[in-house]
DRENLUMTOR-941843 format. One line per 4 residues: number of its first residue (from 1); their letters; for each residue x, y, z of N, C-alpha, C. Coordinates in Angstrom, 2 decimals. Example, Ala and Ser with C-alpha at 12.3 -4.5 7.8 and 13.67 -1.06 7.14 Angstrom:
BEGIN
1 = as = 13.19,-5.69,7.80,12.30,-4.50,7.80,13.20,-3.30,7.80 ~ 12.85,-2.25,7.08,13.67,-1.06,7.14,12.90,0.03,7.87;
This chain:
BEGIN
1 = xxxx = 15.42,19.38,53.95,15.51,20.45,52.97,14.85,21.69,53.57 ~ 15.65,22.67,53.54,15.21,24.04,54.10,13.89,24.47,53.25 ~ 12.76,25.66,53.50,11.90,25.74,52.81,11.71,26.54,51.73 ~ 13.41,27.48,51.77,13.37,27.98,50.39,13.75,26.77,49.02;
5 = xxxx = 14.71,25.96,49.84,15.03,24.70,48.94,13.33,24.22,48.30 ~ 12.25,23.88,49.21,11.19,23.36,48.67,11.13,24.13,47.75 ~ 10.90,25.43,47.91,9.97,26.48,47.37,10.99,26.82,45.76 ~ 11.83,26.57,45.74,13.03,26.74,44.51,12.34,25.76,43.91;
9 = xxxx = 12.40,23.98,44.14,11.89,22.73,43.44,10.57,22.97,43.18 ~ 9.53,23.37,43.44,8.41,23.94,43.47,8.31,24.40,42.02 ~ 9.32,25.54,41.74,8.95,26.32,40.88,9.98,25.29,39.76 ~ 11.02,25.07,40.02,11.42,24.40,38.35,10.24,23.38,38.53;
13 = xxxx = 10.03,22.24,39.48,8.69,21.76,38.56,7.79,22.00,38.23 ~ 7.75,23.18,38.42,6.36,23.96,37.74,6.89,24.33,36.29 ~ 7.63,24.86,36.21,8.68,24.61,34.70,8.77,23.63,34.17 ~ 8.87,22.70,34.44,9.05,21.62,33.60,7.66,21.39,33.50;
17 = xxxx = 6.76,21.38,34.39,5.21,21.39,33.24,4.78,22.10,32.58 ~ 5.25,23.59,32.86,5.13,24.30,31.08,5.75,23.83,29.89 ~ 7.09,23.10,30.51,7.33,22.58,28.89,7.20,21.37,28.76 ~ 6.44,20.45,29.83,5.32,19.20,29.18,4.25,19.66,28.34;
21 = xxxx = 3.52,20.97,28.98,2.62,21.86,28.30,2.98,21.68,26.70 ~ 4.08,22.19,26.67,4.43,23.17,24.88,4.83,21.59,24.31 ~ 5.25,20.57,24.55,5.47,19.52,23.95,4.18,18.93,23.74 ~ 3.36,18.85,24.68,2.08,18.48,24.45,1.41,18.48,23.05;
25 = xxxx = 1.35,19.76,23.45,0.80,20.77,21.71,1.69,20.52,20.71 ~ 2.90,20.27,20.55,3.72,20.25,20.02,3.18,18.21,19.50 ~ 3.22,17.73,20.37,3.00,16.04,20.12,1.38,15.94,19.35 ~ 0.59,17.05,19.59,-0.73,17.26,19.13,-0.76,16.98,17.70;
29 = xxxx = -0.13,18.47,17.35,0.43,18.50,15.88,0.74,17.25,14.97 ~ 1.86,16.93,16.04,2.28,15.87,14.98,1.35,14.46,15.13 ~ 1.13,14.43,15.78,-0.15,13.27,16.03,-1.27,13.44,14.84 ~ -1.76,14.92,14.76,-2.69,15.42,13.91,-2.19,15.31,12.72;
33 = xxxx = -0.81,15.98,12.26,-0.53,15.38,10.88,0.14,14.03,10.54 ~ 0.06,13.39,11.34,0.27,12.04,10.94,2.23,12.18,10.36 ~ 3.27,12.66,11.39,4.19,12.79,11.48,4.97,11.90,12.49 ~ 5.50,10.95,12.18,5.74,9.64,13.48,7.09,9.95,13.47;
37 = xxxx = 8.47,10.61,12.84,9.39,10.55,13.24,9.43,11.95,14.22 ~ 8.72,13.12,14.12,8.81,13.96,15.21,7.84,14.04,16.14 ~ 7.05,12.80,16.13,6.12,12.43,16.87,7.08,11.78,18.07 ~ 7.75,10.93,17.64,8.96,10.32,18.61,9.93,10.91,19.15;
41 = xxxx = 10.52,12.21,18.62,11.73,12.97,18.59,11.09,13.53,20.04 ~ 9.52,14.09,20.45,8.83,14.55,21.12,8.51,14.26,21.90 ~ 8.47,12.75,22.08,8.30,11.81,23.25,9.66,11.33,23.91 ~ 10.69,11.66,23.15,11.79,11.68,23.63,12.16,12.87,25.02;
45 = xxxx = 11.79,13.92,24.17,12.52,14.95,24.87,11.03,15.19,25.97 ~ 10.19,14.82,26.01,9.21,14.73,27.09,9.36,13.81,27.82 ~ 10.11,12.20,27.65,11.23,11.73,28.57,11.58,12.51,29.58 ~ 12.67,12.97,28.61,13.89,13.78,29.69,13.31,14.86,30.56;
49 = xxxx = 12.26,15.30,30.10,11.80,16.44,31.02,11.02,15.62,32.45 ~ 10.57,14.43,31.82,9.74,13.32,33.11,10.83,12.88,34.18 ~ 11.47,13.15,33.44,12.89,12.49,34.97,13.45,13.40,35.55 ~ 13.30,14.87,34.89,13.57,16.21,35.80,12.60,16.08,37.06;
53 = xxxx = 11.23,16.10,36.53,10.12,15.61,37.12,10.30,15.13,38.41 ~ 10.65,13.49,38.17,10.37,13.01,39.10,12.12,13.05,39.79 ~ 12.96,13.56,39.42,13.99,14.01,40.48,13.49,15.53,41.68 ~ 12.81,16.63,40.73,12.96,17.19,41.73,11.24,16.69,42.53;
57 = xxxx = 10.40,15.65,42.36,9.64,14.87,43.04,9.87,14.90,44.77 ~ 11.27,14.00,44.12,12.06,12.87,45.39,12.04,14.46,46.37 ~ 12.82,15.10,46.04,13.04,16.69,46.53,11.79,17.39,47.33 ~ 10.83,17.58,46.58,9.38,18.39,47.23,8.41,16.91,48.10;
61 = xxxx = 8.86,15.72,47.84,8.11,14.98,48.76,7.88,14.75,49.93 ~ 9.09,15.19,50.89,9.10,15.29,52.49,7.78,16.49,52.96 ~ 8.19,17.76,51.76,6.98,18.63,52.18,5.35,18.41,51.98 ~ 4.92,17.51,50.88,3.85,17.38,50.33,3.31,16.38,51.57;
65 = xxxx = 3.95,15.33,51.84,3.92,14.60,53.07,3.04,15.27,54.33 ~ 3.64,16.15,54.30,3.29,17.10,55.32,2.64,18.57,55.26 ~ 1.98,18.49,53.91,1.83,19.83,53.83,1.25,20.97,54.37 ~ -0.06,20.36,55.02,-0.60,21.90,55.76,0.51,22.22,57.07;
69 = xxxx = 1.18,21.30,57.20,2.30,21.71,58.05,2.98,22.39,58.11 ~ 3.52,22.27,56.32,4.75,22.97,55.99,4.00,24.11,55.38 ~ 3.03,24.70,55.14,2.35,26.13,54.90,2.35,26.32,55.99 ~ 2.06,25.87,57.21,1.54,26.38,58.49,2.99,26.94,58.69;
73 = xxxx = 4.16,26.72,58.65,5.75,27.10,59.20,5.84,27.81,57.96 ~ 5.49,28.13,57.21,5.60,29.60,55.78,5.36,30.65,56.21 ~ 5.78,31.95,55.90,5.55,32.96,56.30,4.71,33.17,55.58 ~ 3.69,34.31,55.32,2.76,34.39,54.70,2.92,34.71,52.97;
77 = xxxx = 3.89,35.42,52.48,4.03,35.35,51.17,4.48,34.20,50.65 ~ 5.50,33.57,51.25,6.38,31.82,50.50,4.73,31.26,50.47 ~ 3.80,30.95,52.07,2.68,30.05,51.78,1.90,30.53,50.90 ~ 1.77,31.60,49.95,0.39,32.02,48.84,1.20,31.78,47.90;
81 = xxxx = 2.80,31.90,47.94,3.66,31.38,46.42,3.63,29.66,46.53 ~ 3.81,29.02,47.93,3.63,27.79,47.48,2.24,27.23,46.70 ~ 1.35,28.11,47.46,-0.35,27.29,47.23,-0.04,27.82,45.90 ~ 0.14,28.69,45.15,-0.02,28.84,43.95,0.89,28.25,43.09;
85 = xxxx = 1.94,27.60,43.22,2.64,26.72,42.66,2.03,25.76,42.38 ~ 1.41,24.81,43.44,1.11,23.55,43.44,-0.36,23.75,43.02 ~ -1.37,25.09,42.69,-2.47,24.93,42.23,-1.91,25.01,40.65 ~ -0.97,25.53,39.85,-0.09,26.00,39.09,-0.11,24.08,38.20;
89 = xxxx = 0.94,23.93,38.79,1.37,22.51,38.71,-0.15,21.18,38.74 ~ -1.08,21.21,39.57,-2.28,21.03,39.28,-3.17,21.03,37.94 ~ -3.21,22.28,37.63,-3.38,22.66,36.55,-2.89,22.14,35.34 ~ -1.40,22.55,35.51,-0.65,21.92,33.78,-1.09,20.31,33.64;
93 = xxxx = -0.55,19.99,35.27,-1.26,17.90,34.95,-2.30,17.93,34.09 ~ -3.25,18.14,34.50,-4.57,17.97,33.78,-4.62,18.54,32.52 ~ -4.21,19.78,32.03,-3.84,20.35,30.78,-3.36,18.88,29.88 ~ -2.22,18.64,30.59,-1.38,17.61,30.06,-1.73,16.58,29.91;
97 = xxxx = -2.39,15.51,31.02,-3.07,14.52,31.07,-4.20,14.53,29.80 ~ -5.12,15.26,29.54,-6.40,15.46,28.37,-5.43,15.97,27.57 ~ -4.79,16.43,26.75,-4.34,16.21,25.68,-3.77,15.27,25.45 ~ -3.10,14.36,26.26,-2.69,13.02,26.03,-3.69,11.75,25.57;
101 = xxxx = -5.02,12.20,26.45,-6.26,11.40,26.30,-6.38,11.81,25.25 ~ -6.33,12.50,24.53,-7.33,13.15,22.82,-6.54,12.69,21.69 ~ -4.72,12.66,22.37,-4.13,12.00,21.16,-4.23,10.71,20.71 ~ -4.51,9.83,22.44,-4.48,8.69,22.57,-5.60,7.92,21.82;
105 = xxxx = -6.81,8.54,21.90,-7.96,8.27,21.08,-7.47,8.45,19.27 ~ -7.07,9.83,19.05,-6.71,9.97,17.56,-6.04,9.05,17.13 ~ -4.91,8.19,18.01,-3.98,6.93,17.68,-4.56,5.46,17.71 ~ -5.53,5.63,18.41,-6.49,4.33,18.54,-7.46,4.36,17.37;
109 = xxxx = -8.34,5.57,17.12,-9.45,5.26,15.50,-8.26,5.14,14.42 ~ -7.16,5.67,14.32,-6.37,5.63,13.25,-5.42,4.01,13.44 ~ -5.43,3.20,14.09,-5.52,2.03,14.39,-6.60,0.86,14.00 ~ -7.56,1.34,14.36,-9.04,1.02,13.63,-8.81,0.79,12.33;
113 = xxxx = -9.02,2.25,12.23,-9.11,2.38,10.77,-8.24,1.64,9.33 ~ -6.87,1.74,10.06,-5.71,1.00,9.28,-6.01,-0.24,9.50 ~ -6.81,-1.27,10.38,-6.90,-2.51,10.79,-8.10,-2.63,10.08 ~ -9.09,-1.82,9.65,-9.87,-2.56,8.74,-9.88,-1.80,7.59;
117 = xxxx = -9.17,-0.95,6.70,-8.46,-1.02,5.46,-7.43,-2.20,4.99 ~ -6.66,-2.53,6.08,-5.83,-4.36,6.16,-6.66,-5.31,5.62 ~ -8.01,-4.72,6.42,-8.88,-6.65,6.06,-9.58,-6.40,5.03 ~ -10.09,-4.86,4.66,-10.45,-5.03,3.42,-9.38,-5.19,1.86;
121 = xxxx = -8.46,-5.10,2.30,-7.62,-5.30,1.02,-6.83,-6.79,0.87 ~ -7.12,-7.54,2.07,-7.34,-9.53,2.76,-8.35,-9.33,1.37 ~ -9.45,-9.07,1.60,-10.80,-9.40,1.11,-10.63,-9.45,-0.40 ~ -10.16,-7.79,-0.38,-10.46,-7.46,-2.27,-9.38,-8.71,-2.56;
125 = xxxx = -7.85,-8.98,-2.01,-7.02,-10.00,-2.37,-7.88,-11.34,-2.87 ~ -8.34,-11.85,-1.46,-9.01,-13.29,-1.92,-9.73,-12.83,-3.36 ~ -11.09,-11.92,-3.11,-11.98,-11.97,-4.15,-11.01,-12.31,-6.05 ~ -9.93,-11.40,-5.82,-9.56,-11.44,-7.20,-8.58,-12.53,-7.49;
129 = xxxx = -8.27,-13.31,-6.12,-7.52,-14.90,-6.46,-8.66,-15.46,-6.99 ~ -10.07,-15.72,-6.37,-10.83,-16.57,-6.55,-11.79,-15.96,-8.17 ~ -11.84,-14.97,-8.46,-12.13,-14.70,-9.89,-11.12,-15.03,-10.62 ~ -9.92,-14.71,-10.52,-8.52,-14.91,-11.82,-8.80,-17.27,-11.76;
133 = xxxx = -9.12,-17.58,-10.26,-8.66,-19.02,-10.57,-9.76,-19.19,-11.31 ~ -11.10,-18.45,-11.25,-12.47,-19.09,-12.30,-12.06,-18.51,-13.16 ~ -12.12,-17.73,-13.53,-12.00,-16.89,-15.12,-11.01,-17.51,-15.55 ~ -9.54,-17.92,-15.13,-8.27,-18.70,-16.47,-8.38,-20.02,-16.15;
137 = xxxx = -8.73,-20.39,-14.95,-7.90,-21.99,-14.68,-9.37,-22.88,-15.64 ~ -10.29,-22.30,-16.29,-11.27,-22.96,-17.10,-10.52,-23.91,-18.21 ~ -10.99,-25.21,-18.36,-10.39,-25.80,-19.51,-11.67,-24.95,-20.90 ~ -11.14,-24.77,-22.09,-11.91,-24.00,-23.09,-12.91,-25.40,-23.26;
141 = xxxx = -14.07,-25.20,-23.49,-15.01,-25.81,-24.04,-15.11,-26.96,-25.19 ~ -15.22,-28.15,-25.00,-15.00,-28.81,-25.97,-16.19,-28.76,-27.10 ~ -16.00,-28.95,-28.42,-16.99,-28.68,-28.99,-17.54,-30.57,-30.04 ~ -18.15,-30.58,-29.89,-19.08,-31.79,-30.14,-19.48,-31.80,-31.57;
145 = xxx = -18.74,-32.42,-32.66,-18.67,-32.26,-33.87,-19.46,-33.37,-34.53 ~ -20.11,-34.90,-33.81,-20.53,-35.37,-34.26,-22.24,-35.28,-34.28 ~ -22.57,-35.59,-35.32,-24.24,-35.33,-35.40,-24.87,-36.61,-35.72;
């Protein structure tokens, strides 16, 4: 691949992590309001953007392989547009990555939480089988008429 070819893949995947970026925030939201069908709709289309991803990957990997190489054969503006691509792309990961961590946690206490609201309503269940079987299943009191 010639090195404007790199330097083209470079920049759409740097695009496509701005709009891992905006889905991110976007998956935030709905994570935060407790919205699971466009919570999914979101993880969908952050799919499709992951396989842009890792197609134009396959593409920029011969250079990354090799990279102070392939800056070293850059002329001097492509090598300060590449380094800034890939500090660019650097960046959004981690953007991306910690908001994923923060949702991932919000989905785990709200997991918790629903898992022991479950066992407390196990609990309140038994408690009010085992009061309804004392309180009715009583035979009434016989009463003792002889003196």
């Amino acid at each position: 691949m010639n090195d404007d070819a790199i330097l083209e893949a470079l920049q759409r995947q740097v695009g496509c992590y701005r709009r891992l970026a905006k889905l991110a925030d976007l998956q935030h939201e709905h994570v935060r309001q407790s919205r699971t069908e466009e919570l999914l709709s979101v993880l969908g289309q952050r799919q499709q953007v992951l396989d842009q991803v890792a197609d134009l990957e396959q593409a920029i990997m011969p250079a990354k392989r090799r990279w102070n190489d392939y800056l070293g054969d850059l002329p001097e503006p492509q090598r300060t547009q590449a380094r800034g691509l890939m500090a660019e792309s650097r960046r959004l990961l981690e953007q991306i990555t910690s908001a994923d961590r923060n949702d991932a946690l919000v989905l785990q206490q709200r997991k918790i939480e629903v898992g022991r609201a479950l066992r407390q309503g196990a609990i309140a269940r038994q408690v009010n089988r085992s009061y309804a079987a004392t309180a009715y299943n009583r035979r009434p009191a016989s009463m003792d008429f002889q003196t």
